[in-house]
Structures are given as structure tokens and as C-alpha cells.
C-alpha positions as CSV (number, residue, x, y, z in Angstrom):
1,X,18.7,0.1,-33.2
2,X,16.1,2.3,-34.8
3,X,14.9,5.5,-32.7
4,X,11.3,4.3,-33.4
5,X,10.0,5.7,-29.4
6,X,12.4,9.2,-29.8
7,X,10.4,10.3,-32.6
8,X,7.4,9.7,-30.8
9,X,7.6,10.7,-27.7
10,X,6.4,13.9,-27.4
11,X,2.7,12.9,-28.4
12,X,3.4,10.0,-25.3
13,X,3.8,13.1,-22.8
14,X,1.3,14.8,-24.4
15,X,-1.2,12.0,-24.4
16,X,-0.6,11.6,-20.6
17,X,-2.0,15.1,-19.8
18,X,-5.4,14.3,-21.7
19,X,-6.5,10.7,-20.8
20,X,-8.3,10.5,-17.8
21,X,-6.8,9.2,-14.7
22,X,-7.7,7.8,-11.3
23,X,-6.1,9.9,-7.7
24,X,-2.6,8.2,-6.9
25,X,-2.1,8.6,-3.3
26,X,-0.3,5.8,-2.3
27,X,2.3,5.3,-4.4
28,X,4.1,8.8,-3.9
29,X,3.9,8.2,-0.3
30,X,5.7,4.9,0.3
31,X,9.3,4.2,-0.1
32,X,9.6,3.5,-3.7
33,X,12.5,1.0,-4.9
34,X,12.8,1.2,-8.7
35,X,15.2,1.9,-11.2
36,X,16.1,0.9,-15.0
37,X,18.0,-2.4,-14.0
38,X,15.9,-5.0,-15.0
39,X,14.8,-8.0,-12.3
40,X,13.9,-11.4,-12.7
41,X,10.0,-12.6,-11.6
42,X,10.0,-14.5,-8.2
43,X,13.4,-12.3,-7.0
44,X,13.6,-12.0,-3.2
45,X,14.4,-8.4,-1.9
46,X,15.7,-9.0,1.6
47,X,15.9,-5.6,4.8
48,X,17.2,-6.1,8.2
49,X,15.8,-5.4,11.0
50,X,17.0,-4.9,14.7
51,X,14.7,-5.6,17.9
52,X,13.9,-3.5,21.2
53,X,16.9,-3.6,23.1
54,X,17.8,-5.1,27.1
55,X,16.9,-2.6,29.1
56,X,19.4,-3.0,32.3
57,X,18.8,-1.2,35.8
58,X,21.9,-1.5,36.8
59,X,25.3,0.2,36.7
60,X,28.3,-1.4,38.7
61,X,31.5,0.5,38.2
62,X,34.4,-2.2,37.2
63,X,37.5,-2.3,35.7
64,X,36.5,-5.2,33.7
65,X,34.0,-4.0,30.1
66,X,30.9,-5.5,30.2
67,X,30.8,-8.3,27.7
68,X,27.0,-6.4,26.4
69,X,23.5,-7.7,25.8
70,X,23.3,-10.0,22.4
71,X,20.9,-8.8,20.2
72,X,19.3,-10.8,17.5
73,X,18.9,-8.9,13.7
74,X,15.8,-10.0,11.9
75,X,16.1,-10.8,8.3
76,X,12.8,-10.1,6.3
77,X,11.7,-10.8,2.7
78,X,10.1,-9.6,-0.1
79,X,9.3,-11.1,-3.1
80,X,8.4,-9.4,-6.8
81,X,5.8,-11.5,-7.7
82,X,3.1,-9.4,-9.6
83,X,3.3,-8.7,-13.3
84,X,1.7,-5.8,-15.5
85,X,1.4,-6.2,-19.0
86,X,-0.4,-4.8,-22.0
87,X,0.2,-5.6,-25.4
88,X,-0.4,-2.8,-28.4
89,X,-0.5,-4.5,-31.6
90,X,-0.5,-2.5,-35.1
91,X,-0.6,-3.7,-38.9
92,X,0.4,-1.7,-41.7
93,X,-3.3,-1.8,-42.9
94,X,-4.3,-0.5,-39.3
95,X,-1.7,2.4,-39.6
96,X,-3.5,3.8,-42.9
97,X,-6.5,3.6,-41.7
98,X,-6.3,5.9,-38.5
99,X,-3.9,8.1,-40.8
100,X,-7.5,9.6,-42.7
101,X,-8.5,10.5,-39.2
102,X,-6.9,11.1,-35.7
103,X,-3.6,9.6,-37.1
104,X,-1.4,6.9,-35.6
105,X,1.0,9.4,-33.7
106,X,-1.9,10.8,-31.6
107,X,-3.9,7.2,-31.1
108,X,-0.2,5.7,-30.5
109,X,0.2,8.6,-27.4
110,X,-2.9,7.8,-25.9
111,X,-2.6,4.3,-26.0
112,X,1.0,4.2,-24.5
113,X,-0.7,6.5,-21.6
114,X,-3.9,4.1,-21.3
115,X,-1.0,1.5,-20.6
116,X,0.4,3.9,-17.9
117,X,-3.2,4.4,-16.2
118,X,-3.6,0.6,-15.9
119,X,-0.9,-1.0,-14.7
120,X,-1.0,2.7,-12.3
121,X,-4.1,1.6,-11.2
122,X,-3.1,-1.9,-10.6
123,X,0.2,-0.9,-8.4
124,X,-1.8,1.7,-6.6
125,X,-4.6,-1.1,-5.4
126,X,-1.8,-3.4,-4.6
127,X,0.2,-1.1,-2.3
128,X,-3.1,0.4,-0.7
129,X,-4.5,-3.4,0.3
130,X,-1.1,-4.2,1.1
131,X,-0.9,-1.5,3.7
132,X,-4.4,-1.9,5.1
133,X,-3.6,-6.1,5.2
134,X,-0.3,-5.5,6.9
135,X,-1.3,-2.5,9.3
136,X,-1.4,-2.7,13.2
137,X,-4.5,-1.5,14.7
138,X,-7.4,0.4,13.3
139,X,-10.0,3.3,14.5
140,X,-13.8,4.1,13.3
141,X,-16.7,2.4,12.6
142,X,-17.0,-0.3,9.5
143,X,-19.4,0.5,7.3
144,X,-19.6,4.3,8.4
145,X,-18.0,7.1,6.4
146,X,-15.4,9.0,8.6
147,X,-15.8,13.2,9.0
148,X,-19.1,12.9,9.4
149,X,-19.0,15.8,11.7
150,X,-15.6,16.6,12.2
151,X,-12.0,15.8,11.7
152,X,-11.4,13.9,15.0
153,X,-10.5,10.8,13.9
154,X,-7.5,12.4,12.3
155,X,-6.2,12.9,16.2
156,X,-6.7,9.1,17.0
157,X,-4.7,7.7,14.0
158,X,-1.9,10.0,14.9
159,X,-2.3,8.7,18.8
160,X,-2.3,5.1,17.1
161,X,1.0,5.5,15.4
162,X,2.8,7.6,17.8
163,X,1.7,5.3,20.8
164,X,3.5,2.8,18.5
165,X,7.1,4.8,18.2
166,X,6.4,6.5,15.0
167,X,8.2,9.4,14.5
168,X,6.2,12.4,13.5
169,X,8.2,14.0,11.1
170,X,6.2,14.6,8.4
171,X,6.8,11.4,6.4
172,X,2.8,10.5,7.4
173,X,0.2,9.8,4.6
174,X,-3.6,9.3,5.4
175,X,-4.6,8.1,2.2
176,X,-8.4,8.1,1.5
177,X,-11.2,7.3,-1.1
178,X,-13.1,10.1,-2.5
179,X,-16.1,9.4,-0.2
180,X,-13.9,10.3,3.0
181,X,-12.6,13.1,1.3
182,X,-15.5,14.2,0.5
183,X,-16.8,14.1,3.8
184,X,-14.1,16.2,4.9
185,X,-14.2,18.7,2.2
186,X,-17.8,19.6,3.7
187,X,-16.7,19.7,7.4
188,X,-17.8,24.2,7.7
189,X,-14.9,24.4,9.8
190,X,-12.3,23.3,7.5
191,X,-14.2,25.6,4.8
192,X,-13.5,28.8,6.4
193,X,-11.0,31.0,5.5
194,X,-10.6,32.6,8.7
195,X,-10.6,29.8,10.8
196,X,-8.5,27.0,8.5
197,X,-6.2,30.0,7.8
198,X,-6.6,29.4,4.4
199,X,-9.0,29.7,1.4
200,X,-7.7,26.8,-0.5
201,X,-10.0,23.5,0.2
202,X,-12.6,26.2,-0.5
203,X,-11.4,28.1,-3.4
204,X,-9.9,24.9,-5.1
205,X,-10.7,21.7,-3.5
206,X,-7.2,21.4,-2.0
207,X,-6.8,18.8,1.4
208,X,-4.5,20.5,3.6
209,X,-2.2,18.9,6.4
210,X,-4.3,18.1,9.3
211,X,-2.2,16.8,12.7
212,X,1.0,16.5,11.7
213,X,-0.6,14.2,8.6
214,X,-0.5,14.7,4.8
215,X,-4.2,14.2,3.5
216,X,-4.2,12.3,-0.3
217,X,-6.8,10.3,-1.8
218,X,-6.8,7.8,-3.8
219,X,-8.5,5.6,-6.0
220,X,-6.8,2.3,-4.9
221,X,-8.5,2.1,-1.3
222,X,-10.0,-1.6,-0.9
223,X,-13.1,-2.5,0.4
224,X,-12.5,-5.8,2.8
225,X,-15.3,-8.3,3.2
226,X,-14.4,-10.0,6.9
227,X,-13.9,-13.5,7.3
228,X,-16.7,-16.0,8.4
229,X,-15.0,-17.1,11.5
230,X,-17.5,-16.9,14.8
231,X,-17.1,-18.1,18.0
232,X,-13.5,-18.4,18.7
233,X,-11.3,-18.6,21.7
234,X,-7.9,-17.5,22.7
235,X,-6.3,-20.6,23.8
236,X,-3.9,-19.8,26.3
237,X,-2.6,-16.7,28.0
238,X,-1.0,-14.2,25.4
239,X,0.9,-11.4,27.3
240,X,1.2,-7.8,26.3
241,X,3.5,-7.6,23.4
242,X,2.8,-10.9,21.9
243,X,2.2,-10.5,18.3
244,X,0.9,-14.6,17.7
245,X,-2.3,-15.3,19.3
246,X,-3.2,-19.1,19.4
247,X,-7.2,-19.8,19.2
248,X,-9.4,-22.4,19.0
249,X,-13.2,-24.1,18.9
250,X,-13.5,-21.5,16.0
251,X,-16.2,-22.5,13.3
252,X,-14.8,-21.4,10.4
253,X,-17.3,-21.3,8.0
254,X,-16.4,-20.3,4.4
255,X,-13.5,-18.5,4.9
256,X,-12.6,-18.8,8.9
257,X,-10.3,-15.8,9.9
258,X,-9.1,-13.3,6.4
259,X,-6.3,-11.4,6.4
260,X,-7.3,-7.9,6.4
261,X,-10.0,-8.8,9.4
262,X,-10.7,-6.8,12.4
263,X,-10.8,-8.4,15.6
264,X,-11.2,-7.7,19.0
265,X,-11.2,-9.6,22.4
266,X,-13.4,-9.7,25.3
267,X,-10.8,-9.1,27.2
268,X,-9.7,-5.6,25.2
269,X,-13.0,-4.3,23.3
270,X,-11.0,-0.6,23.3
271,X,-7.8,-1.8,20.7
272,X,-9.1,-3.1,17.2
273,X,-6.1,-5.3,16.0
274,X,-5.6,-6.6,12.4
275,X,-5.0,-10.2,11.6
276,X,-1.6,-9.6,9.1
277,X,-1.5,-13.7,8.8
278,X,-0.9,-17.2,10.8
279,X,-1.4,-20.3,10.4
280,X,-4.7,-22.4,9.7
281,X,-6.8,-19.3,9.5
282,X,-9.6,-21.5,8.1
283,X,-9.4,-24.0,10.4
284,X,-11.3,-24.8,14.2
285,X,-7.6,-24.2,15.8
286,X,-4.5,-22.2,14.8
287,X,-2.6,-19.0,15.3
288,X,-3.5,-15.4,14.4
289,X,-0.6,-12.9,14.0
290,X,-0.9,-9.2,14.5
291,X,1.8,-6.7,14.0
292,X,4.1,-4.6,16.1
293,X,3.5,-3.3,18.6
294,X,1.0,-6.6,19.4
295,X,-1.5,-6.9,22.2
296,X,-1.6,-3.7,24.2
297,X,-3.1,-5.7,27.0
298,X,-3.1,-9.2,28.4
299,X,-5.7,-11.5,27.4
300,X,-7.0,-14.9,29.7
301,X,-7.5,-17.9,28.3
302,X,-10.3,-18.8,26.3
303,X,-11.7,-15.4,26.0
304,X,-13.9,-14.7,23.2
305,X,-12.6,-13.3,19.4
306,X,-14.9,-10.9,17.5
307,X,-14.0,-10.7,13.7
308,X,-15.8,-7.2,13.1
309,X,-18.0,-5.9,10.2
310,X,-17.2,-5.2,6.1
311,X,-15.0,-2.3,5.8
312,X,-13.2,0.3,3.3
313,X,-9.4,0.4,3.9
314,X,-8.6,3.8,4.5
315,X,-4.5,3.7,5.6
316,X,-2.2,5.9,7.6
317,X,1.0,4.9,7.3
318,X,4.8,6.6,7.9
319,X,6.7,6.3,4.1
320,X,8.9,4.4,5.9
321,X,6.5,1.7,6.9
322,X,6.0,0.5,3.5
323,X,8.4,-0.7,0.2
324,X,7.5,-0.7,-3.5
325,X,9.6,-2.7,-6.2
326,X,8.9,-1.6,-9.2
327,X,11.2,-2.6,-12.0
328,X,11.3,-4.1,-15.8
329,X,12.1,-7.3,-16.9
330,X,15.8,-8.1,-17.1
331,X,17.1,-8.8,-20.4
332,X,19.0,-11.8,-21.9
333,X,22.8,-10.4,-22.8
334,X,22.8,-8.9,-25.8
335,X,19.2,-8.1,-25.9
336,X,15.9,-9.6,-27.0
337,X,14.1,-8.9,-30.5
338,X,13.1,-5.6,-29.7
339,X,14.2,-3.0,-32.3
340,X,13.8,-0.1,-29.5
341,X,13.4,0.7,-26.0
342,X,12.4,3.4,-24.3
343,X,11.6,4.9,-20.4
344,X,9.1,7.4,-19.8
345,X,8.1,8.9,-16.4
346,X,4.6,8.6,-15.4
347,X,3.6,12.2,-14.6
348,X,0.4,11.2,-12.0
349,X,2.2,8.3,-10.2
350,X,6.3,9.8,-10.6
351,X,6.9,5.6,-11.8
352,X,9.3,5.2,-14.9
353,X,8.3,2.7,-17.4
354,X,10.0,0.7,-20.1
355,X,8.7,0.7,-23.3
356,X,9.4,-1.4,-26.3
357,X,9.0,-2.1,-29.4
358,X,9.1,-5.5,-31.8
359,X,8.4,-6.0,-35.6
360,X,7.3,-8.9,-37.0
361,X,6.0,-9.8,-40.1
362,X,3.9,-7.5,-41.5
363,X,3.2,-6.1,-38.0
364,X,4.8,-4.9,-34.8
365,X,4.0,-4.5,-31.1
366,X,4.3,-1.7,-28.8
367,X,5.1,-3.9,-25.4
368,X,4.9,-2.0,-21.8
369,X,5.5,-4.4,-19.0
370,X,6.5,-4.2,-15.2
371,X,7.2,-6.3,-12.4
372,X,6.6,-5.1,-8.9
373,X,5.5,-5.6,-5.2
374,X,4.7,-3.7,-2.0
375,X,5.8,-5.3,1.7
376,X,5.0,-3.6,5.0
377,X,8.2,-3.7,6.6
378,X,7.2,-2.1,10.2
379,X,3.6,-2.5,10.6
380,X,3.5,-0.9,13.4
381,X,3.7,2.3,11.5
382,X,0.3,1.9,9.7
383,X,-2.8,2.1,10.9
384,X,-6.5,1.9,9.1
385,X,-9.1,4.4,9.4
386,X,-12.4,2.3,8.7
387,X,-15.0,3.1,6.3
């Protein structure tokens, strides 16, 4: 096999530091599950999970063991089902011509890292609307830019998460679009040197740790147009806890209940919960699921559902909260007609691509292409921050 890429890559690296690229803020914060092996579209990815164990009240001295509380061991799934692929075509004729000029080594480098800044982009908007779709409860005002005045909002998502058994251990992202971050960037107190005990968002722009929470934007943060649903009821008596809530005399409208949609009950204005799936969303009856933790209080029978207002994603989320798969495509033994192959480290995102190459007749193809997908695991470690 002909070391086409090796030659080359030097002007790939170097291409990566000069095209432009959009903040990654997601992807370094989740846990990230990739390697070289190659996987096959549609494969499942399975994790186990255990439940809240019996909590018993009583202790009875015996000579007999205890026979112990069963506990039940939840099997969840994933599945890689999202593909990124560009195609980089070159003729001989195409080769001498960008030779009189930039020449093909230095158009070759930049295109390879275009490549890396798209399907980047792609993964980071997957994982961020992911998180914000999957996430438990959520804090702020839709349609208002958070740290407006100050950083307290910060304080709730941490009382969110923690409320929910997340441990704070310094694993927590608060990932926001630049608007946010702008906001904060201008809060006076965080500006000052002498009172943020350092001169580093003000000297160079930097977001520093606030509550226990890594600050990161990123360009990937969704904006989430609500579902049409009105008028809804809770149809019967969901305790605290309960993560499917059964509803109906809903007019659905266009799109009913969305993923991704804020609601609230009559019952519990104080806890915005996210609808992270169910069953007939779109329809006058069905169930609407929420994550972990689930309701925080009781709610009666046939109390009322408010989807709330548009909103931008903003996510906090523990790295353990959230998986990305990231891998190539496998291979066919012995290989396919590539004539070289080659993996090269992303420098913005830290994901390792596979590139290759193919010749054909009188032309050849440089070929980058990825499988991947992103699964909230424990939902109940994420929260959004609405914008």
C-alpha cells in the first residue's frame, strides 16, 4: 500500500490551525467512546444500569442470613445511526492547475480540515440537542438571554443536578452559545481583577469555573421550537417519582407534545420538566415521559399541562450523564479499494478521523467518513439553562 496520506500529512495539521472553526464545547465534555476499530451502521451499544435500592427499617438479630432484597438491572441501548461523509474528488488536470498557484499540497490540507470542521460541527449539534432532548428539568426564562445581571442562575443548575444525586466532582460542563457567554463576559463583577481573583476573562476573554461548574461554549447549542399541544390533562394520579405521565383531551395541533418541550403542571408551576419521549405525543391521549429523578411532586387528576415558550438549549450536564460513539466504518477482510488510509486527530474537538484514499481511472478520491451517536444515559444528570 502506497504512503500517499504520510507524505502529506504535515500540510493536514497545518491546515487545521488556519481554517476557521466553530467553539467545541460539548464534545470534550461527554464521555467519548471511540477508537480505530471500525463498526457497522445500525450497531446497538448496550450499558447497564442498577435501580435505587430497598431501603429496610429494620434489623432483627438471627442466626439464619437474610435471603436480601432482589434488585432488578436495567439494560439500555444505543444505537450508531448517524453518518458523516464528504467526498474530495481530484483529476490529474485539476492537480496541474492549482500547481501554478496555491498548489495541491496546501488546497489538499485545507480541504481534509474543512472535512474535520463539518462533520465537527455535525457531532457537536448532535450531542448538544441530544443532551438538551434527554435532560431532566430546566431553569430560566425562554426566549431571555441568561446573565443579564448576574451569574445566579449558575447556583440553580447546580441545585438542579445535585438535588438529583449528582456528584459534584468536577466532571460538570455548562455548555453555552456565544450570546450567554457573552452576557456573562460583561457581568462588572466577573471583570474585576480584585474581586474574580483573577484578570483573565478580562485580559483575554477566558470563562472561568463558576460553582463547582466548567463554563464552555459552543456553537452546537439548538434552538427548540415547542410543540403545538394546548389544553391537556393529566389523566390519572402520578405520584412523586413517576417518570410516565399519562394525559389526555389534548388538541394536538400540528405537532401535539415535541420532544425537547417544556412543560409544567398546575399542580407544580415551581419544577419545569422535559418531555424526553412517550407514546402518541401527537395525539388527544397518550403518555409523556420525563427523566430521572421524575415528578418532584404529586400531581391530581386531570390537572392542567402547559408546554412553555421557544427556547435556546443551553445544557449542564455531569461527563458521565452523556455517551458519544464515534467510530469508522468497518472493513471487509482484506480491505476495500483504498490504496491508503490514514487517522488524524482533530486538534479543536480531540476526535480521530480515518482518512482514505481511492484511485480510479484517471482520478482518485480523498474519502473521510464517520459513524457516530450520542445517548443520555442518566438524565437526571443534565439539566437546561433556557435561552
Amino acid at each position: 500500500m502506497a504512503n500517499i496520506l504520510t507524505d502529506l500529512a504535515a500540510d493536514i495539521y497545518k491546515a487545521a490551525d488556519i481554517v476557521g472553526r466553530e467553539l467545541v464545547g460539548v464534545i470534550p465534555s461527554v464521555t467519548i467512546n471511540a477508537g480505530s476499530e471500525g463498526a457497522a451502521f445500525g450497531d446497538t451499544v448496550r450499558a447497564a444500569f442498577t435501580r435505587t435500592p430497598t431501603l429496610n427499617a429494620t434489623y432483627t438479630p438471627a442466626m439464619t442470613i437474610p435471603e436480601g432484597d432482589d434488585q432488578t438491572v436495567d439494560n439500555k441501548t444505543m444505537t450508531i445511526d448517524k453518518v458523516a461523509n464528504v467526498q474530495i474528488p481530484w483529476t490529474g488536470e485539476d492537480i496541474k492547475h492549482v500547481q501554478n498557484g496555491a498548489g495541491y499540497e496546501t488546497i489538499y490540507g485545507d480541504q481534509i480540515s474543512q472535512a474535520m470542521r463539518t462533520i465537527t460541527n455535525a457531532i457537536e449539534s448532535h450531542a448538544a440537542t441530544t443532551i438538551y432532548q434527554g435532560a431532566s428539568r430546566a431553569f430560566g426564562t425562554a426566549g431571555t438571554t441568561p446573565f443579564g445581571s448576574d451569574f445566579d442562575s449558575i447556583a440553580e443548575m447546580r441545585q438542579i443536578l445535585v438535588d438529583n444525586g449528582m456528584p459534584m466532582d468536577g466532571m460538570t460542563t455548562l455548555a453555552l452559545n456565544t450570546t450567554a457567554g457573552t452576557k456573562l463576559r460583561n457581568l462588572a463583577q466577573l471583570q474585576k481583577a480584585n474581586e474574580s481573583a483573577s484578570d483573565q476573562l478580562l485580559r483575554r476573554g477566558t470563562l472561568l469555573d463558576l460553582q463547582g461548574v466548567m463554563l464552555k461554549e459552543s456553537a452546537g447549542i439548538a434552538a427548540h421550537t415547542k410543540g403545538t399541544a394546548a389544553s391537556a390533562l393529566v389523566d390519572g394520579t402520578p405520584a412523586v417519582g413517576d417518570t410516565v405521565i399519562p394525559f389526555d383531551t389534548s388538541t394536538p395541533g400540528a405537532s401535539g407534545f415535541k420532544v425537547g418541550d417544556v412543560i409544567t403542571f398546575a399542580a407544580d408551576t415551581a419544577n419545569k420538566y422535559i418531555v424526553t419521549g412517550g407514546t402518541a405525543l401527537t395525539g388527544a391521549a397518550g403518555t409523556i415521559n420525563i427523566a430521572g429523578p421524575g415528578l418532584r411532586v404529586a400531581i391530581p387528576n386531570n390537572n392542567a399541562i402547559t408546554v412553555g415558550a421557544n427556547y435556546t438549549g443551553n445544557v449542564a450536564f455531569h461527563r458521565a450523564s452523556t455517551e458519544l460513539v464515534v467510530r469508522p466504518p468497518a472493513q471487509p477482510f482484506g480491505g476495500d479499494a483504498a490504496v491508503d488510509r490514514m487517522t488524524v486527530q482533530d486538534p479543536f474537538s480531540g476526535l480521530v478521523y480515518e482518512i482514505a484514499v481511492y484511485k480510479g481511472y484517471g482520478k482518485s478520491m480523498i474519502d473521510v467518513t464517520t459513524f457516530y451517536a450520542a445517548k443520555v444515559w442518566k438524565g437526571d444528570f443534565a439539566a437546561v439553562l433556557l435561552g
